[in-house]
C-alpha positions in Angstrom: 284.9 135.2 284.5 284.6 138.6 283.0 286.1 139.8 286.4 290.0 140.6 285.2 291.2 138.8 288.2 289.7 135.4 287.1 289.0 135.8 283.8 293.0 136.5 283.7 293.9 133.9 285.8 294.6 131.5 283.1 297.3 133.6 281.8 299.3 133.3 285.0 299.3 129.6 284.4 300.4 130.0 281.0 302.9 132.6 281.6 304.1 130.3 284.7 303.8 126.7 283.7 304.7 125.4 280.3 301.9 122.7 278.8 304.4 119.4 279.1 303.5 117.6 275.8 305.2 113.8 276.1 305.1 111.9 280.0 309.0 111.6 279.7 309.8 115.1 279.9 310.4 116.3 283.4 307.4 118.3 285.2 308.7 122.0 285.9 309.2 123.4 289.2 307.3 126.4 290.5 309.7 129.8 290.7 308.3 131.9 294.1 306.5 131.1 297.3 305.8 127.9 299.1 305.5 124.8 297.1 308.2 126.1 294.5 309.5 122.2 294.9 306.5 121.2 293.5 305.9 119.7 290.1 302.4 118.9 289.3 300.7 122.7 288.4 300.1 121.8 285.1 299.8 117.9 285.3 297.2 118.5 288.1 294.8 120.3 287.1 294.7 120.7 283.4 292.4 117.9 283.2 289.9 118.8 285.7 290.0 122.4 286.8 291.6 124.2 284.1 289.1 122.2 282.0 286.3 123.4 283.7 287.8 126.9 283.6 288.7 127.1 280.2 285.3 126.2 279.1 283.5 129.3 281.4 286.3 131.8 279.7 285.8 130.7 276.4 289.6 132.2 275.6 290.5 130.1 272.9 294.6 130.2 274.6 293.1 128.8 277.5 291.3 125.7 275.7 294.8 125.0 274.3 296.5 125.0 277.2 294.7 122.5 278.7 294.2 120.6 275.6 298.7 121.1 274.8 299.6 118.7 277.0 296.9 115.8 276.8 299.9 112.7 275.8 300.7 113.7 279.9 297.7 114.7 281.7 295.9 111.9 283.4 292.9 112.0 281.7 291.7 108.6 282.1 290.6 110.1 285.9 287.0 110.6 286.5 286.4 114.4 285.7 284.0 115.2 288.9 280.5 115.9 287.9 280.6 120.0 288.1 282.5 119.7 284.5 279.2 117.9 283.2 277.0 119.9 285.2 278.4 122.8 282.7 277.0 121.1 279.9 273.4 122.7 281.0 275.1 126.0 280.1 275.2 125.1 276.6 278.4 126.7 276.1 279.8 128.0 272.6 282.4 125.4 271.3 285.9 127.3 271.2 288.7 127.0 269.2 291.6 126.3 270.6 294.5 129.1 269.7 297.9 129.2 271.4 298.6 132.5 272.9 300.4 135.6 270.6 302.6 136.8 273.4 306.0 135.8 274.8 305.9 137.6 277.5 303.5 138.7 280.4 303.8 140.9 283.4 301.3 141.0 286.4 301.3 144.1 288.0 299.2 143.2 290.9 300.6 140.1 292.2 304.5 141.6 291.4 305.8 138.2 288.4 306.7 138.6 285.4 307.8 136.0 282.6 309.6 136.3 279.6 310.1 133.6 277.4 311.6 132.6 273.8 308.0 131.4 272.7 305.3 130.6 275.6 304.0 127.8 273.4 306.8 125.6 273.4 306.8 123.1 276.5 310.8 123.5 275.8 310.7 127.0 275.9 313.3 129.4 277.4 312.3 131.2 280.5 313.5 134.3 282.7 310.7 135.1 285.5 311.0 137.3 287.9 309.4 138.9 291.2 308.9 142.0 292.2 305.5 142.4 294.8 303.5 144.8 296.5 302.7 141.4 298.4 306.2 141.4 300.0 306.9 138.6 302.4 303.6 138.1 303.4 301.6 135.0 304.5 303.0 132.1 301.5 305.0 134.6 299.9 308.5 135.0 300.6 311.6 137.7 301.0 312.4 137.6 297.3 311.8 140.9 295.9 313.8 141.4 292.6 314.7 137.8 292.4 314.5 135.4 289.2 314.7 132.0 288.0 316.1 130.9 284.9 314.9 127.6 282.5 316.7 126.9 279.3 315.0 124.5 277.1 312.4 122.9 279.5 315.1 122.4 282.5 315.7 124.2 285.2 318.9 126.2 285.4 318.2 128.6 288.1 315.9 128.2 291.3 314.3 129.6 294.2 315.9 127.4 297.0 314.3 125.3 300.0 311.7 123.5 300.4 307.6 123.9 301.8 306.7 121.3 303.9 304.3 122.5 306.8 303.9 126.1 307.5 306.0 127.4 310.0 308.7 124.5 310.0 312.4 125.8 311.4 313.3 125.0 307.5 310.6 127.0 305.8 310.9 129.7 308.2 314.9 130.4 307.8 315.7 128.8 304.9 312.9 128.4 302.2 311.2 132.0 302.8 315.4 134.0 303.1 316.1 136.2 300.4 319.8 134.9 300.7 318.2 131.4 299.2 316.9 133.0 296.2 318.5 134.3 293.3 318.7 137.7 294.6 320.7 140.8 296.2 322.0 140.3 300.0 325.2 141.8 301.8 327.0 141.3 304.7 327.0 137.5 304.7 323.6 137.2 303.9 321.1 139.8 305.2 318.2 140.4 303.1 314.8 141.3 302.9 312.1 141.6 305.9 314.9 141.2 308.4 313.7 140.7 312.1 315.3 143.2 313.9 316.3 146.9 313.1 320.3 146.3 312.4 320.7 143.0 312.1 324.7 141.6 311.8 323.9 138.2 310.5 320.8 136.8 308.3 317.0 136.2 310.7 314.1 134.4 309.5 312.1 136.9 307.1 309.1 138.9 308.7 305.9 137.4 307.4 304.7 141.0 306.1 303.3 142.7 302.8 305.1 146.0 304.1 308.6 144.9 302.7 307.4 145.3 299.2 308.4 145.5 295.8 307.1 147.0 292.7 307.1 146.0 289.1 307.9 149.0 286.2 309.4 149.2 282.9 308.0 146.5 281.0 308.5 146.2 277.6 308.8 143.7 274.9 309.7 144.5 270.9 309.9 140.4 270.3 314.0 140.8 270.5 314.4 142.7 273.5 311.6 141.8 276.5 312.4 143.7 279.9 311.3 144.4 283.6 312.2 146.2 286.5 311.8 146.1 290.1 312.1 148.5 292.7 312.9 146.8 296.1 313.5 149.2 298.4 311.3 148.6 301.2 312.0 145.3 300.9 315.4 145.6 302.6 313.9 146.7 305.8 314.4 145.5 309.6 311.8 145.2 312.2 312.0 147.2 315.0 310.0 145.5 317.7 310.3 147.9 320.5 308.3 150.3 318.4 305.4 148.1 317.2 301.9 149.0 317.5 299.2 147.2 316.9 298.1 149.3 313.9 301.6 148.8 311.9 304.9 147.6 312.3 307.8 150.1 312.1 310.9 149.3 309.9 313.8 150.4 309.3 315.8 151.1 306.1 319.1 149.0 305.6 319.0 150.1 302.1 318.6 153.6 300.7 318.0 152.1 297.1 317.4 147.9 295.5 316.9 148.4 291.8 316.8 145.4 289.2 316.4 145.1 286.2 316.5 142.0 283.7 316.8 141.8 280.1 316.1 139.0 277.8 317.1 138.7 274.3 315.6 136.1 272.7 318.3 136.4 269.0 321.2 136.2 271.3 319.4 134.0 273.9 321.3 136.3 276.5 319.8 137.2 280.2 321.5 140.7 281.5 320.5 141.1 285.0 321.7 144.9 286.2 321.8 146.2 289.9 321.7 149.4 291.6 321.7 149.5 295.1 323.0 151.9 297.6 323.2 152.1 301.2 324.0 154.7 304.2 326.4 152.1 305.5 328.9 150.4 303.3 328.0 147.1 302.0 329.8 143.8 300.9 327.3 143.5 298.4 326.5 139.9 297.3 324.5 138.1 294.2 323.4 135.0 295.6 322.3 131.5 293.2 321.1 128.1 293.0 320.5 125.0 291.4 319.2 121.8 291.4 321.9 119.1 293.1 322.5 118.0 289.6 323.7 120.6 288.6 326.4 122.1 290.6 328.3 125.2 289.0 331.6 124.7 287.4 333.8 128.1 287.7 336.5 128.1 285.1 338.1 131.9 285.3 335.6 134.4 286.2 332.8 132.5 284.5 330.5 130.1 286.2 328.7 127.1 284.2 325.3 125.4 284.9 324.5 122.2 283.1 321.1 120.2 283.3 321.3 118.6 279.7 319.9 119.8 277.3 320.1 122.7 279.5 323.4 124.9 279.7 324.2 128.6 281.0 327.4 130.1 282.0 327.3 133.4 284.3 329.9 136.5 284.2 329.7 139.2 286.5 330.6 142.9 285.3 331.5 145.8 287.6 331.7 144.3 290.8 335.1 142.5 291.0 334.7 139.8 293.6 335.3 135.7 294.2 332.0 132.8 294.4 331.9 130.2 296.6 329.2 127.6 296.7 328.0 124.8 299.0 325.2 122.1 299.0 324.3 122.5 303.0 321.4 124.2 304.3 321.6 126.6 307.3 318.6 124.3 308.6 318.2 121.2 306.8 314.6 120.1 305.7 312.2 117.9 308.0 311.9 115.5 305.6 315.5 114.1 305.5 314.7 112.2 301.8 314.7 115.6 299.8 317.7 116.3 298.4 320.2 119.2 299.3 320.6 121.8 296.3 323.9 123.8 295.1 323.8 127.3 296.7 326.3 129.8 295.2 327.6 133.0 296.2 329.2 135.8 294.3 331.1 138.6 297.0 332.2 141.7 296.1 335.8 142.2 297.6 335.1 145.1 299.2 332.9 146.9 301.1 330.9 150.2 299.2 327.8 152.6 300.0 326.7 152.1 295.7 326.5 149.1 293.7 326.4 149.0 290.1 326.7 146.2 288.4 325.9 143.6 285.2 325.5 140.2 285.4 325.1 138.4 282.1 323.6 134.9 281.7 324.4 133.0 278.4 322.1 130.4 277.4 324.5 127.1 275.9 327.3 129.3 277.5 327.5 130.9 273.7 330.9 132.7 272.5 329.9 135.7 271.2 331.4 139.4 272.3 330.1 141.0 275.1 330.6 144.7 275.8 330.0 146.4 279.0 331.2 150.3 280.3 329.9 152.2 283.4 329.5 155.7 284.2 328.2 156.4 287.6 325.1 154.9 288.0 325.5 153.9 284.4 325.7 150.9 282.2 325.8 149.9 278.9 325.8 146.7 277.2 326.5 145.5 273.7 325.9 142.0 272.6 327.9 140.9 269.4 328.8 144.5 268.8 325.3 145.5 268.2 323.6 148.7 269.8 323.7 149.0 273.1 321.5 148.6 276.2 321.3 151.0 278.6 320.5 151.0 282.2 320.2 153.4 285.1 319.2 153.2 288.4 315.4 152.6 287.4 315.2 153.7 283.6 316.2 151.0 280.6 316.6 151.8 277.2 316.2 149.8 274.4 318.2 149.4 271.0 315.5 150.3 268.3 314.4 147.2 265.4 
């Protein structure tokens, strides 16, 4: 447990999966890879596993996450008998703490989380991707993607659904960059596209070589932020020059920068994009939602309700029209699960840059929002405060 990548592997559940406090409130979903449909992260294994695990740690943040949500976890099932073996150990008792941070970022595996207080089980949460694992083996083609929860409920998801590895539905649907809450173009091509110069959407390459890469992180307790650079993520496969020591690619972007920005005063998401391409692009910003929740476009805005959840979406820079539907390009092999909303925001026409802000209001707040581009460029001013300023890979903070 002294090992970083177990001894830390409590704060990726913490970061990840709020500690659900009362049986009634609704188990959160997972936000990237197979088994994002899921539910039962925390309620499974706090218990039992995370149990076992807190007590070999001896973190005192991950005794209380186990111990947060006991009104919900099962605990009236037998505990197998390694947790007693333990008690040979003679362990320290520890005192539970809840953790200091609001925000985590994990280099290695690509997700970050940034939340208005990680030890809420209500809490406010932006995560985001961004992976030297790429698309490979559970992992999908959702580089510089995010999810967004507002008080406990989703708002925002990563689409589709893992049944069996392999299925026609988690191959072209759940693992497709154009299902996530990311950047595609062209009516939907993406990330770890199949062939070289592809003119419609492929299943995703099951490959760690269309990567991303986490910088920038950064959090003053207003303003908590994170970058990705996706770049060889938007990649084809060229088959006819495969080897069996590495697969060659080929660029369809030149540039896929994200950033997002969450300020927890304002309880405002800015999501800004940079992305540039040899060929000109009709650059899209793809979402979804839970069936419940379809989006309601009144003007150029676009609401999201899942009570007592609520976010409304405007797009800056990038003038453009959203449609939306509920069907999948390949339906799920378990007919029972429910279809999901799947919007689309498309630029009007086609460019070789992109820049552009996207900013998410939590309750769908009034309050003045200020946004100017130069070049590559932006700046953003929220309730006439000091701006934020973004280009291409660089973010600059207002100072507190």
């Amino acid at each position: 447990m002294k090992w970083p990548v177990y001894g830390k592997f409590g704060d990726t559940q913490i970061a990840q999966y709020a500690p659900i406090s009362t049986p009634s409130t609704a188990w959160l979903r997972g936000s990237f890879g197979d088994g994002v449909a899921d539910s039962y992260y925390y309620r499974g294994y706090a218990f039992d596993q995370y149990r076992l695990f807190a007590k070999l740690t001896g973190k005192p943040s991950d005794e209380w996450y186990w111990r947060a949500g006991t009104a919900s976890v099962p605990i009236g099932t037998a505990i197998p008998a390694i947790n007693f073996m333990m008690l040979g150990l003679n362990l320290p008792t520890v005192t539970p703490a809840a953790p200091t941070n609001d925000s985590y970022a994990f280099e290695d595996s690509g997700i970050a989380a940034l939340h208005t207080a990680t030890d809420d089980p209500l809490r406010t949460s932006v995560f985001f991707r961004s992976s030297r694992l790429g698309a490979l083996n559970h992992s999908h083609a959702d580089n510089n993607a995010f999810t967004f929860v507002s008080k406990g409920k989703e708002i925002l998801i990563s689409a589709g659904y893992y049944m069996d590895y392999g299925q026609a539905h988690h191959k072209i649907v759940s693992r497709a960059t154009r299902y996530k809450n990311a950047l595609t173009f062209d009516g939907g091509i993406g990330q770890a596209e199949s062939t070289p110069a592809p003119t419609a959407p492929g299943a995703p390459e099951f490959s760690a070589d269309t990567r991303g890469q986490l910088i920038n992180y950064f959090d003053n307790g207003i303003w908590a932020t994170v970058t990705g650079d996706a770049t060889l993520a938007y990649r084809g496969h060229n088959a006819a020059a495969d080897t069996w020591k590495s697969k060659a690619w080929t660029p369809l972007l030149t540039e896929a920068d994200r950033t997002v920005v969450f300020n927890r005063v304002e309880k405002v998401a800015i999501i800004y994009d940079y992305a540039t391409s040899a060929t000109p692009r009709q650059w899209e910003l793809n979402y979804h939602t839970m069936l419940n929740s379809p989006f309601i476009v009144s003007g150029g805005t676009i609401e999201i309700n899942n009570a007592p959840g609520k976010a409304c979406i405007d797009h800056y820079g990038l003038p453009g029209s959203f449609t939306q539907t509920t069907a999948f390009d390949v339906p799920p092999e378990d007919l029972n699960l429910p279809n999901q909303n799947h919007g689309r925001y498309t630029a009007t026409t086609k460019s070789n840059v992109l820049t552009s802000v996207t900013v998410i209001r939590e309750d769908c707040r009034i309050l003045p929002v200020n946004v100017t581009f130069s070049g590559s460029s932006a700046s953003v001013s929220l309730n006439n405060a000091s701006p934020i300023t973004f280009d291409k890979k660089t973010v600059e903070v207002p100072a507190i």
